[in-house]
Each structure stands twice: as C-alpha cells, then as structure tokens.
N, C-alpha and C positions, 0 to 999 in steps of 0.2 A: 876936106880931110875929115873935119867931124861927121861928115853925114858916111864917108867909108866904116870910121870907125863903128858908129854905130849901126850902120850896115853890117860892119864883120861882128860886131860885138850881138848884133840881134841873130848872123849867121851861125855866128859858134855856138846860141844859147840853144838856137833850135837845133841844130846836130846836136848838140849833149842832152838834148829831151827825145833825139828820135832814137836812141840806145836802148837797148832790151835791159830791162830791170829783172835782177835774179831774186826768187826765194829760195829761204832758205825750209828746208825739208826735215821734219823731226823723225830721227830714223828710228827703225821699227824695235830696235831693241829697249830704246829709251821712253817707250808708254809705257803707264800704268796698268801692271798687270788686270785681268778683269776679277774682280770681286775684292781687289784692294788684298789679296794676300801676302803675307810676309815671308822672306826671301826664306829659301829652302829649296829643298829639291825640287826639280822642274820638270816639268814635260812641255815635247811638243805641242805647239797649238797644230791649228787647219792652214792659218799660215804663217808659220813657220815661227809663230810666237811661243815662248817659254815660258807656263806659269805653274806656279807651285799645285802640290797637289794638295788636296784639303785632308782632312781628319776620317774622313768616312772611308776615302779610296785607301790612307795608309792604313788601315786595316781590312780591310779588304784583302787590298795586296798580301798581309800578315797572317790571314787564313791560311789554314793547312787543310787541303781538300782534297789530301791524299787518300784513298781505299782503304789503306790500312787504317790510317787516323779516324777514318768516319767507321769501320767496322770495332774500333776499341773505344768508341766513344758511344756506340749502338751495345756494345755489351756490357758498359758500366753501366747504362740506362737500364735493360733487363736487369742486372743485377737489383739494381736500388728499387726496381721495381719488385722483382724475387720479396725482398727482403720486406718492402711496406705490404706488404700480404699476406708474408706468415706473423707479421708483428698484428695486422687486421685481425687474424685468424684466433692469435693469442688470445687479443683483448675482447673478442666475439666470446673466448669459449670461458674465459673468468668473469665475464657478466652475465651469462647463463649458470655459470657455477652459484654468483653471490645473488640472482633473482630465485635459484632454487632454494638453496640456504636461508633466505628470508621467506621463502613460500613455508619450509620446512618449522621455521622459528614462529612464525604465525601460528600453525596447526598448532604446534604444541603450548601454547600459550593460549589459544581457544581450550584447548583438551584439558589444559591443567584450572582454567576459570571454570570450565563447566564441570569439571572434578571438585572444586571448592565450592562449588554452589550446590552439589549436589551433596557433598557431604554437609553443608549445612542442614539439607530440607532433610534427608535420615536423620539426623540429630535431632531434629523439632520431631520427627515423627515417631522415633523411638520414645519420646517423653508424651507425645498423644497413645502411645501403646501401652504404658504404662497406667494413662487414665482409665484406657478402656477395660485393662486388666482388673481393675479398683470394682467397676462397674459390675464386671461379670460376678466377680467373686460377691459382691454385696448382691447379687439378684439370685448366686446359688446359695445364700445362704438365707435365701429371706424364709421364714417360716412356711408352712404348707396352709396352714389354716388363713393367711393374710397374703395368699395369692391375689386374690380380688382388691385385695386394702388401694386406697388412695395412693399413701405413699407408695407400694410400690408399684405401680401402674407410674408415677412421675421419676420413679428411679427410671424403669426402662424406658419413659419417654427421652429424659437424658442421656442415656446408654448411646442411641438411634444418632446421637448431634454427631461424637466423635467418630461414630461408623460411617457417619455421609462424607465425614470430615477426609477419612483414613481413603473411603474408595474413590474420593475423587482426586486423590493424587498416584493413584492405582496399585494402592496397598490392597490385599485381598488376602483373605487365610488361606493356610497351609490345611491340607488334609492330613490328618494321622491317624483317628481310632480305623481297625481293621487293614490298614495300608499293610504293605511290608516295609521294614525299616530300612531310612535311605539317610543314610551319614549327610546327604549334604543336606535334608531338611528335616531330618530329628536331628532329637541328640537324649539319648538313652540316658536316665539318670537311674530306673529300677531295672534287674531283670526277673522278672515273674516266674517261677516255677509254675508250669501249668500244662494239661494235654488237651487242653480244651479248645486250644487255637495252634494254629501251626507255626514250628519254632520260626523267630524273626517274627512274628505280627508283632501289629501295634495293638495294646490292648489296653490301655488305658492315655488320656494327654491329660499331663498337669499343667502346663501352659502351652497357651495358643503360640504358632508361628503364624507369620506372616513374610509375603513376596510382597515386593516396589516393581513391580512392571518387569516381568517374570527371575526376577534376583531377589534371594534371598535377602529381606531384612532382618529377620530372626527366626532362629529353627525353632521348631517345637519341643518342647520338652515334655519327654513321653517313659512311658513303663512296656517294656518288652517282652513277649511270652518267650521262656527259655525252656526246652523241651528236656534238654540233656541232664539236668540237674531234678529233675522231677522223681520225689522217694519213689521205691517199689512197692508195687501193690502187693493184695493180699496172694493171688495167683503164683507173683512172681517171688513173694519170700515162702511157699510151699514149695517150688520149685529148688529154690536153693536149698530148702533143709532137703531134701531128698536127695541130693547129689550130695551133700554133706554126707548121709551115711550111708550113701554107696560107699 
C-alpha cells in the first residue's frame, strides 16, 4: 500500500506538473506612455496607444493659418515696415540738415578769424603808413642845397625799409595827381578854382593813399580843379558891362 501511495502520490505530482502554466499579460493601456509625459490630452498611437501630446503640437494646433489671419498679419508687417522708412527718411534728412549747419558754422567761423587777423595786419599797417608819411615829408623838406648831404642820402635809405615793408604785404600807392576824382580813392579836402585842368581832375595830393591787395586802405587826400567857381575874365567882365548899357 505504501508503494501505491507513493505510486499515486509521485502520479498526481506529475499530472499537477504536466498543466499549462498561465501568464499573466500587462494590457496595453497600462504602459508607460513613451517619453514619460504627464496625463493630458491624448492621442492616438500606431497601435492604438494614447499618449499625450507635448508643447510644440499644442501650439501648433493653436495656430491660426487662416487667409485672412495670414493677409492682416502680412499688412501690419508693411505697415511697420511703411513706417521704419519714413522715420529712416526723417532721421536721413536732419543729419544732412545738422552736417550742413555745421559746414555753414565752420565757414563762418574761418571767415570771421581771418577777418580778425586781417584787421589786425591793416592796423599795424596803417601805423607803418604813418612812418612812411613822416619820411616823405622830411625828404620834401630837406633843403635844395643838401640834396647830396649824407644825412639825407641815410634818410632815404631809411624811407626804402618801410616801402619793402608795405609792398611786400601788397600795399601799393594809390594814383591821384592828374586822375579824375574817384570818391572811392580820394577824398577831396580843397577845391581849386582853376581853367587850367579840366573840372574834376586831381591837381594836387596832400597825402598819399594806398590799396592792401586791390582794397582800399586809405584814400588819398587830394585838391580838386573846380571849373565852375572860377572869377571872369577880362573879355567876359567887358561883356557884361556892354549888355549892361544896352
């Protein structure tokens, strides 16, 4: 009887080992979605899996790529464009404004230095004119007999310094005896009765002018023959006593 039992007892072990053993199956709803996303709205997988959709496609989705939307989104674009090109245009045409305005401020900031410098050197030069004038007048008064003298042979050597002086800043004298008189380089201090020169000449200069590089630096001052004012002669006062005693 023991060896039955363990007979049936080694039979039953082996029928309870030759049973089909079940697994168990992880259904497909219960994997982890792929890329580990957190629950949200889903979509279909390929098969037939549901995973959320990520950040990129819900906006995407969220686009409006309607015709209309893309043609008022295409004209706020020209606009803004319009608009940085006349603002361009602006700022183009006030820095050609303020590069001319400073070209213009230059010039005249050149114009007015070399107007100060240049009235300096008439300044120093009118006081070398004055030497010279010193000079002439002492060499028209030197005696006749002491033309040859030393002294005045070293006066006019002197005379010669201020005159190199004067021409080489392109002072040069004014012409007047015999001229006709010209208001802008005389200036009439006498008028001469006289028929001996035709009215208007210059017939005598008491002081020299001179031009600075063809402008007046001093007019000359001169005596003018004045025709009109000239007494009647003897012809013409026998003239008049005759019509007198008509």
């Amino acid at each position: 009887m023991n060896d039955d039992r363990m007979n049936g007892a080694d039979t039953g072990d082996h029928d309870h080992d030759d049973e089909p053993e079940t697994e168990t199956e992880m259904a497909p709803d219960a994997q982890t979605p792929a890329g580990g996303a957190t629950p949200g709205p889903t979509s279909g997988g390929r098969f037939g899996i549901r995973r959320n959709r990520t950040r990129a496609e819900e906006r995407i989705a969220d686009l409006d790529t309607s015709s209309a939307k893309l043609t008022e989104e295409l004209d706020a674009m020209r606009a803004r464009a319009e608009a940085a090109e006349a603002e361009l245009a602006d700022t183009r045409t006030q820095w050609q404004r303020t590069a001319a305005d400073f070209q213009n401020y230059r010039r005249r900031t050149e114009q007015e230095k070399a107007g100060l410098a240049g009235m300096a050197s008439e300044h120093l030069l009118r006081k070398v004119l004055g030497i010279a004038d010193d000079f002439d007048r002492a060499i028209a008064h030197a005696p006749s007999d002491a033309a040859s003298a030393a002294w005045v042979e070293g006066v006019s050597a002197i005379d010669r310094k201020p005159r190199l002086l004067l021409e080489s800043e392109g002072v040069t004298p004014i012409n007047a005896v015999g001229q006709t008189f010209d208001p802008r380089l005389h200036e009439a201090i006498i008028h001469e009765p006289t028929t001996e020169h035709p009215d208007g000449t210059v017939v005598k200069e008491l002081q020299r002018g001179y031009e600075l590089n063809g402008r007046v630096l001093r007019p000359a001052l001169v005596a003018v023959a004045d025709n009109t004012s000239t007494p009647p002669t003897t012809s013409d006062d026998a003239a008049a006593a005759s019509q007198s005693e008509d």
